[in-house]
N, C-alpha and C positions, 0 to 999 in steps of 0.2 A: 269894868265888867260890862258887856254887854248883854242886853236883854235879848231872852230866845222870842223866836217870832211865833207869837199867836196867830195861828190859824183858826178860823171860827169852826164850828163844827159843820159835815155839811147838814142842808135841809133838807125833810124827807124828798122834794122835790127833787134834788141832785142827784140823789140811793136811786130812786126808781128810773130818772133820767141814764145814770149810768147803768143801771140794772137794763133796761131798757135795749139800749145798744149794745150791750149783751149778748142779750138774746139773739138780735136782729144779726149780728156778725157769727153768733153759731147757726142761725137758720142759712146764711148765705153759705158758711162754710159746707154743713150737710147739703144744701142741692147742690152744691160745685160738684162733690162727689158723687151722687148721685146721677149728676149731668156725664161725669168722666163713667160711669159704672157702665152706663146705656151706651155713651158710645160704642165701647169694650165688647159688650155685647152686640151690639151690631153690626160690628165688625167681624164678631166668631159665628154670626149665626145668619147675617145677611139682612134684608129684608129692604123695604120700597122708602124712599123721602117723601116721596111726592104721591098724590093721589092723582091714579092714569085717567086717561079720558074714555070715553068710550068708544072710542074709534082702535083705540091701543087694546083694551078687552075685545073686542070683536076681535079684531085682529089676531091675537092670542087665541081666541077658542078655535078659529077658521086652522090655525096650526093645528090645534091640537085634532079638532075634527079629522082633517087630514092626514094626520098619523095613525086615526083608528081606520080609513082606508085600504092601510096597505095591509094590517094583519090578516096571519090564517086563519080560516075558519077553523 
């Protein structure tokens, strides 16, 4: 007959250790999604990466100026 293997118990240290990583593997899991949600969205709704310069805003208003130009009075 052989004997079953004793395993010790774990120590609270190990519970919170694994508890621990846990947590940290559902915090990663939730922003991943979060990360894919935003893409998603900014893709159905548009918007800027980068922050323009301000030669790129001037530029842009001088358009836009320029189109109040042509309207009727």
């Amino acid at each position: 007959m052989t004997e079953p293997d004793k395993k010790p118990l774990p120590t609270p240290a190990d519970v919170v250790g694994q508890w621990a990583k846990a947590v940290v593997a559902t915090e990663d899991a939730a922003l991943a999604v979060l990360k894919a949600e935003m893409e998603g969205l900014s893709v159905l709704f548009g918007g800027e990466s980068a922050a323009r310069t301000p030669e790129e805003i001037k530029a842009d208003e001088a358009r836009t100026e320029a189109g109040f130009d042509n309207m009727p009075v």
